[in-house]
Every structure is written in structure tokens, then in C-alpha cells.
N, C-alpha and C positions, 0 to 999 in steps of 0.2 A: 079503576081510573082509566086506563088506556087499553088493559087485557084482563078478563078474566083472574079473581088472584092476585093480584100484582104484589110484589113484595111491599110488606110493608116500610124496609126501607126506603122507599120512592117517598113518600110522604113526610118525611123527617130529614133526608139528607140535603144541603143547602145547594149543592149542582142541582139535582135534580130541580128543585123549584126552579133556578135558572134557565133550564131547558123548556120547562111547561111554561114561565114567562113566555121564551120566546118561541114556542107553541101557540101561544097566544096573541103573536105581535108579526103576523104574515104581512101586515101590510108596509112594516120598518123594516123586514126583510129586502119587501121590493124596489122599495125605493133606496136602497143602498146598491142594489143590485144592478138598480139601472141608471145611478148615479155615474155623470159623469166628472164631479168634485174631484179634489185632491182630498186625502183620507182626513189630513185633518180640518178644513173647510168642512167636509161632510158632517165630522162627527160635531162643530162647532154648530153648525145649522141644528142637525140632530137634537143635542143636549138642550134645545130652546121647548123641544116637544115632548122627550122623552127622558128616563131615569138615565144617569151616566153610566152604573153598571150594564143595564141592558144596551144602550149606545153599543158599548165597549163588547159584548158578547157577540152583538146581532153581526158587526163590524168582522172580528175578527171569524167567526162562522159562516158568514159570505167568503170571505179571503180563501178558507179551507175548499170551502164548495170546489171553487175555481179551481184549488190544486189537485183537488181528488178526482179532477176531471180524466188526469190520467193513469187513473185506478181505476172508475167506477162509469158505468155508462149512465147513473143517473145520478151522479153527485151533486148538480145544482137543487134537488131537494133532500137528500141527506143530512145526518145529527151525526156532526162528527167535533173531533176534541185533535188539538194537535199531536200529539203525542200516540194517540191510538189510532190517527191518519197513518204516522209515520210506519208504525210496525203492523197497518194493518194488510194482509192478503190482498193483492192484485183479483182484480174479479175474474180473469183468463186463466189464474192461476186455483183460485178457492173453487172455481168449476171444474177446474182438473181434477182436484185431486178428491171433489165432492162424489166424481163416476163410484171411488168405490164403495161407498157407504151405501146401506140401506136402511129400513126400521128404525130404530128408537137408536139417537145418538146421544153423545155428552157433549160438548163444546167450551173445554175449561180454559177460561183467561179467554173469555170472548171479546174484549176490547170494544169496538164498537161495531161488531157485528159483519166483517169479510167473510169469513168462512161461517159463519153461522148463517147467514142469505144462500149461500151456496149449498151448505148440506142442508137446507129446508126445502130449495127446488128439488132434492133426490129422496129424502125422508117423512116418514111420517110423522115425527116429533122431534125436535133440536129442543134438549134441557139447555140453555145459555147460562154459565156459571163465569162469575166476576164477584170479588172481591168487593168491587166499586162498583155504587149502588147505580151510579148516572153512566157508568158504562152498559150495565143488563137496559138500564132506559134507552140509553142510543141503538143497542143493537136492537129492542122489539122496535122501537119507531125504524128505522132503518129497514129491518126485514118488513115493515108493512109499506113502504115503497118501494118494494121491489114483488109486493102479492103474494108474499108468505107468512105473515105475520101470525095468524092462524096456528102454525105448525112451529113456536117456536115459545120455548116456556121460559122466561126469565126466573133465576135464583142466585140470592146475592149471599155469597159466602166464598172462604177460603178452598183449594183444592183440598186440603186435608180435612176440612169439615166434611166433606162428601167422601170422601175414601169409601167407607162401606158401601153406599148406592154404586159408587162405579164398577165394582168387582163384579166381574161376569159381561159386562159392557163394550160396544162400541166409543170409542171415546177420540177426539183431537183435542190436540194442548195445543197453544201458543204462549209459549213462558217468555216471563218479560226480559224484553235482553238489553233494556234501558232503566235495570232498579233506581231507585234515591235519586238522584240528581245528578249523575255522572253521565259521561256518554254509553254509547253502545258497546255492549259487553260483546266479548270476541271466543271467551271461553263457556263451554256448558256450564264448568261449575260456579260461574256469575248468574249464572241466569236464577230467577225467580216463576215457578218452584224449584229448588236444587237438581242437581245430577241424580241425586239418593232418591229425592221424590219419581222422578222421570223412571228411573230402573225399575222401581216399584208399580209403579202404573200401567209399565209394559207387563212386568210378570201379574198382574192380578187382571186387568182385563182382558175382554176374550180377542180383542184387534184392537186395533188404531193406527193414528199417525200423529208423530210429534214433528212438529212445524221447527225447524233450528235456522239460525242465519247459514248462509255458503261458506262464508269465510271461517264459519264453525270447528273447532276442534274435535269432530265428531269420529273421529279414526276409532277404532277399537273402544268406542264408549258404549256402544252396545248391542250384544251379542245375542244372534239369532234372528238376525232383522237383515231388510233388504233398505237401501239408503237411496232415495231418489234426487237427482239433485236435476231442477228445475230451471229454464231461461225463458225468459219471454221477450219477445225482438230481440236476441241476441246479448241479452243480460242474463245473469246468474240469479235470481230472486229469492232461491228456497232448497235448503235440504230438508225431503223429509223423509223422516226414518219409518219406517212401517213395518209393525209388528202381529205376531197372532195372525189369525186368520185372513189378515188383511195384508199383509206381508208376499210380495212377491216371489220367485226366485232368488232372484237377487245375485250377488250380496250389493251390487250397485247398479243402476238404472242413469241412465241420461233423457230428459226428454224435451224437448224444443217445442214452444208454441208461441203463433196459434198456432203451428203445423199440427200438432201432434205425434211430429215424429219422436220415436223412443227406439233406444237402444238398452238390452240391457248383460251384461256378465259379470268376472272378474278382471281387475286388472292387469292379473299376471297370467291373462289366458293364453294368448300372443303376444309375442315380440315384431314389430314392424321391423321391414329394414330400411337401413340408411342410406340415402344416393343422395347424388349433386342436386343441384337446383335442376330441375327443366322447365315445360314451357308454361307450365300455373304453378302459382303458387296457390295457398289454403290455408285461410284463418279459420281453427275448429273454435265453434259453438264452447263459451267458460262452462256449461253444463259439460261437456264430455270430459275436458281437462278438468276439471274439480271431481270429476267421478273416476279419474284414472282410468279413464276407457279408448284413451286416442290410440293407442296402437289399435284396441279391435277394432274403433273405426276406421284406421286408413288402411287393415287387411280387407274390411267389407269392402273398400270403395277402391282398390286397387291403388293406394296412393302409398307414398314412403313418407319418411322421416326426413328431416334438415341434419341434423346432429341428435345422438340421444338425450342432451340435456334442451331439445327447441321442440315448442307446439306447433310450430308451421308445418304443414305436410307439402308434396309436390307430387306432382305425376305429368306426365304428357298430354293431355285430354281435360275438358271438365267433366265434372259428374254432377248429377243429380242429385243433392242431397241438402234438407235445410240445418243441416249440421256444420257446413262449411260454406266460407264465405272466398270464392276464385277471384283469382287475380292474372291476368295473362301480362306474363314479364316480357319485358322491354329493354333490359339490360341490368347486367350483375355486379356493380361495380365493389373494388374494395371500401372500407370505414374509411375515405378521404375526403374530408369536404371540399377541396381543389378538384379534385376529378369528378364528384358527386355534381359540383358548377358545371364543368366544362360539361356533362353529359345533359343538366337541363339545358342550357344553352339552344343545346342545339335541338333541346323536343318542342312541343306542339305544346306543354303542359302552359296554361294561367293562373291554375289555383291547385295546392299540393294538399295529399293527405299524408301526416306522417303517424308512422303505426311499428310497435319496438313492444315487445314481452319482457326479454331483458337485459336490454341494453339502455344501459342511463343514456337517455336523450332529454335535453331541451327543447321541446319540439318546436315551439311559440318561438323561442329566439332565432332558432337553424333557419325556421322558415323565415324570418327577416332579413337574411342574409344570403339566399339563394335566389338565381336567377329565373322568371317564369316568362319568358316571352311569347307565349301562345294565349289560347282561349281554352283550352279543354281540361278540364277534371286528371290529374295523375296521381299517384300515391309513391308516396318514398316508402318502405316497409327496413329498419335493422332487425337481419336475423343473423343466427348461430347457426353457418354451413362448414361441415366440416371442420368443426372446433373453431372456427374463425371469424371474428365478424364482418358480414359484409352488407352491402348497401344494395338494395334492389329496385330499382325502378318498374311501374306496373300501372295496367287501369283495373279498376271495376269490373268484374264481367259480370254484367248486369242478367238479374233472375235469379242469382245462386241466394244466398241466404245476407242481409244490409241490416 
């Protein structure tokens, strides 16, 4: 049909026909595309020419295009499904972590094909395994827009039906962390395959990496791995656990991109120390503090601590690092919003950024009620200095990490 082989599910499952429909209907693509209608005027025009299921498919897979534009750098011609948009790999991110694979890989719970594009630019062969017969479709159409298609073999089954083939294997999961119809699962042992399935897969193949959300309860869930946890522009997007021959040092890793910067040790390697505020302040990268690495990082960069329970660092100087993000303070004030006024008042600031880890702030409201009588960019920041809360005035220092 499309590849060599192709499962014979493609020809019997009713997505999939949907898709070769609109495989077939590039030119309802475009004209939605370049539609300047209201969606429903469009699709009312539409349905005069075309079937209403297809209207309704071609409609809502233009809409995704658009959003996967800030995933994918060629999303306006990608086959995507909303859901496997949502938890699919960042392309800056599935290239990262594609570096370390080589040879013949597995790609279980391919979705609609993030990391399976990625590890086909590094690899000789990507087996693509899905469950869902129109997800192994999306991802071979998807990797042949991006010129790998070739290198990428669709198989539509359960991770447990392949068990055996993967033993001995390079292999990536991406377990679903959105089962049934609920929201986004937060614990491993919601995920689909299970935690039991996951333990298993590390100890029988010979490497890999299991893709987990950040906010993952991934602490002590698996042993003998190194645990990467990933940001891209200054977001948290990926922990992934990396085992076998593919497994780092470790046991935890930070890496920022598109820097590339990486950090990797234990948590309890150093203890930073704790001093006052001085003259920057330092928002660390959610990769480091989710990998418990902030204290190594602010012994590498020569910075302290606010309080032992605050992620802010400070030091005298900026540094060079896209791991943190400077701020050169302006003044310290205490948590008064009287005195927090009288100090805008009298700055340069027009427009405030207000920025709190864990201090309950309203920020949207505060900033309605505070005076900005200037033109220039300033930031309010609540931190935890010296057990205490206080208010920090500050700008940007532009170059560090945004």
C-alpha cells in the first residue's frame, strides 16, 4: 500500500481508511488551509462539495498541523491525531535523545511517530510498534516527510505480543500517560504498559530509554539506571530513564536545549551554602531542580542558595551558563505590598514580570494594583531568603538563559 509489507491492519481498520481518504483529498487540504472563513462558514461551504466525515477530519487535521508547528518543523504536511500530538516527543527533544542509539531499534507505543523520525535519522532500521493500527500509519507517512521513511518498519501489536523479539534489543517506550478517557496520568503505575511491564523491558533488553512525564514519580522506581530529565527553552518536557548499555553514569543527568548543555551526578554529592541575597539573582533551568542537581550546579558556577528550602541561587557576578536564567536586583524589599508600591513608584518599570516558586501569589491580580509609572520591562520575583519571605525587585539580564 504505502511500504513494502504493510500490516495488514491498515486495510481493515476504519482510521486508517480515514487517513488514505484524506491522502487522497490534498486539494480540501488546501483550500482549508488557506481559508480565510470562520470554521463554521468553511466547513458549511465545504460540506456543499465534500462528505461531512471527511469536512470534519480534513478541518480538524489542518487545526493540529498549526499546533504541531511548535513541535515539529514540518508540521504543516504531517498525519497527526490529537491526542498522539499531545504526548508526542518535541523534535529538539527526540533528536536528543536519538544521539544515542544506533543499529536496529524498537520503538514501542510509537504514537504518531516523534521519536521514531528521530531515531530513523540515527538508525538503520526503526521496527514502529502500536497497538493502533492508524497510529504505525501516521508514523510511516510522517517519517516519509521528513526522508526516512525507508528505515522505518510499521507493526501493529501490543508491547506484550513482541516480548520475545525485544529480548536482547535496543528498544524506546513511550507508555501512554493518557489511558481511557481520563486525564494525564502523574503516577508510573497509571501508565499503560504498567510499571511491571517497564521493569521487565529494562531487565530483558540489552539498552534503552523509557520516555516518563517530569512531573513523574519516577524516584526509586528503577534501579540501575541513570535518569535524564530534559528542558527545552526553559521547560521541563521529559524524563528519561536510560538503561543497559545505553545508560549513563548517572544516577541523574540535567540537560537544557537547544544548548545542549548537560549536567550530570548525584543529588547528595554537595551541599551549596546559604548567604543573603546579593547583586543577581538566578532562576535554575526545572531540568536541574527536578533532577536534584541545584546544589552541584551552583558549586560549578560559584553561586549560593537563598534558603535551603528556595531554588533561587545568587552570587555577585553573572555567569555563563544556559542553566540559569540572571536577574540583577534593584532592591530587597520585605512581603508588603505598601512598601512593594512605594518602591515601584518611584522605578523606571511600565510593564512587571511577577515570578514566586513558593509563595502563593496572585500575580494577575497584585499586578492590577501596583503602580508602573515608567516604560521599561522590570520583574517582581517572591523568594524564601533566610527563612523569610521577601520581595525582590530586578530586570532581565539579557543573554543568560529566557
Amino acid at each position: 500500500m504505502l511500504v513494502p509489507h504493510a500490516p495488514a491492519e491498515w486495510s481493515t481498520d476504519p482510521e486508517c481508511a480515514l487517513v488514505v481518504r484524506l491522502l487522497k483529498s490534498q486539494s480540501l487540504l488546501n483550500e482549508i488551509a488557506g481559508s480565510q472563513l470562520s470554521e463554521m462558514a468553511l466547513q458549511t461551504t465545504l460540506r456543499k462539495q465534500y462528505p461531512d466525515d471527511l469536512v470534519r477530519a480534513a478541518v480538524a487535521l489542518v487545526e493540529l498541523r498549526r499546533r504541531a508547528a511548535a513541535k515539529f518543523t514540518r508540521a504543516d504536511r504531517m498525519w497527526l491525531e490529537r491526542q498522539g500530538l499531545e504526548q508526542a516527543t518535541s523534535e529538539p527533544v527526540a533528536r536528543h535523545k536519538a544521539q544515542r542509539f544506533r543499529g536496529h531499534v524498537w520503538d514501542l507505543c510509537c504514537g504518531i511517530g516523534g521519536d521514531t523520525i528521530a531515531l530513523a535519522e540515527h538508525c538503520e532500521e526503526v521496527v514502529a510498534i502500536d497497538r493502533a493500527p492508524a497510529a504505525t500509519l501516521r508514523t510511516v507517512l510522517n517519517a516519509q516527510v521528513y526522508g526516512v521513511g525507508d528505515r522505518v518498519r510499521p507493526v501493529c501489536a501490543s508491547v506484550e505480543a513482541v516480548w520475545q523479539d525485544v529480548a536482547g534489543q535496543l528498544v524506546h517506550i513511550d507508555p501512554d500517560r493518557r489511558p481511557g478517557s481520563g486525564g494525564r496520568a502523574m503516577k508510573i503505575e497509571d501508565y499503560v504498559p504498567s510499571l511491571d511491564v517497564l521493569r521487565t523491558l529494562q531487565q530483558t533488553a540489552r539498552g534503552g530509554a523509557i520516555k516518563l512525564g517530569p512531573a513523574s514519580n519516577f524516584g526509586g522506581k528503577f534501579p540501575d539506571v541513570e535518569i535524564e530529565l530534559v528542558s527545552l527553552h526553559g521547560e521541563c518536557k521529559e524524563a528519561t530513564v536510560w538503561f543497559g548499555e545505553l545508560a549513563g553514569a548517572g544516577p541523574f543527568r540535567a540537560t537544557a536545549l537547544p544548548s545542549g548543555e548537560t549536567l550530570a551526578g548525584h543529588p547528595l554529592e554537595v551541599a551549596a551554602e546559604v548567604r543573603p541575597l546579593e547583586r543577581y539573582l538566578f532562576d535554575p533551568d526545572p531540568a536541574i531542580v527536578r533532577a536534584g542537581l541545584l546544589d552541584l550546579l551552583a558549586v560549578q558556577l560559584g553561586l549560593s542558595r537563598l534558603d535551603a528550602a528556595e531554588e533561587y541561587l545568587t552570587g555577585p557576578q553573572t555567569v555563563a551558563s544556559p542553566f540559569v536564567q540572571a536577574f540583577a536586583v534593584e532592591a530587597e524589599l520585605p512581603n508588603n505590598e505598601r512598601q512593594i508600591r512605594e518602591a515601584l513608584r518611584k522605578s523606571s518599570f511600565g510593564e512587571l514580570e511577577i515570578k514566586c516558586r513558593h509563595v502563593p501569589i496572585n500575580a494577575d491580580a497584585l499586578r492590577r494594583r501596583l503602580p508602573l509609572p515608567g516604560n521599561e520591562p522590570g520583574v517582581l520575583l517572591f523568594a524564601r531568603i533566610g527563612e523569610k519571605t521577601r520581595a525582590v525587585l530586578a530586570r532581565r539580564v539579557r543573554g543568560s538563559q529566557e
